[in-house]
N, C-alpha and C positions, 0 to 999 in steps of 0.2 A: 341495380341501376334501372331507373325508368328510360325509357327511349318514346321518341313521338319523331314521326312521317308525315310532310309535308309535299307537295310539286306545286308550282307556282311557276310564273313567267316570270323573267330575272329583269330588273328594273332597267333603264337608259342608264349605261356605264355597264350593267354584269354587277357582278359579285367577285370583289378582290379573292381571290386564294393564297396560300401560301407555297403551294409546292409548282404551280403552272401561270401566275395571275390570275386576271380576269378570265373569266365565263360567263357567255350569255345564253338565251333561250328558255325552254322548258329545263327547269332544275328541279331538283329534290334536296327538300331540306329535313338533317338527320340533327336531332340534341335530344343529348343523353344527360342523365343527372344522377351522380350518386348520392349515399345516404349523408353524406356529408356537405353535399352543396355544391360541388366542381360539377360546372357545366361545361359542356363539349358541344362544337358546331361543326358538322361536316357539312358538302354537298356536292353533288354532282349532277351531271346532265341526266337528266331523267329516263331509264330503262338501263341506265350504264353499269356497269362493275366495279368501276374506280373509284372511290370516294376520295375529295380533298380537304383541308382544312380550311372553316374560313379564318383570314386574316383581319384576327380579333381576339381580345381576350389575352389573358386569362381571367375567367368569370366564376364570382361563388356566390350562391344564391344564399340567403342568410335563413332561408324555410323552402329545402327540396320540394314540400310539394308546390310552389311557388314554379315548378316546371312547367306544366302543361301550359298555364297562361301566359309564360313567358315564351313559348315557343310558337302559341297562337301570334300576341304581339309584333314577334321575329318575324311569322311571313307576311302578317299584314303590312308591314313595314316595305317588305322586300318588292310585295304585290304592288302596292298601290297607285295608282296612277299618275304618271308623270304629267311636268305643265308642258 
């Protein structure tokens, strides 16, 4: 399994979860990808211990290595600046 690390400011609204809702602030974002194409989204508040699920998915990438640039994608998405 590949894994890629991100921290990024969490957009206006947070970042849905699964196991707590929203979270805002400095976040860390964790996707993982195995050799068959199941992507996985965690994250958490950045320096924290807890990882949570984002509430999305489930994702299969049809060419694993199609990861790293999807998980660039992810945080620029998450990043980018509100109106």
């Amino acid at each position: 399994m590949s894994d890629r690390y991100s921290v990024f400011t969490a957009p206006r609204g947070g970042v849905m979860t699964k196991e707590v809702g929203v979270i805002t602030g400095e976040l860390e974002l964790h996707t993982g990808a195995d050799k068959e194409g199941h992507l996985t989204m965690r994250i958490r508040y950045a320096g924290a211990e807890e990882w949570y699920t984002v509430d999305a998915g489930p994702f299969r990438l049809y060419d694993p290595r199609d990861h790293e640039v999807l998980h660039q994608v992810i945080v620029a998405l998450l990043h980018r600046p509100q109106p």
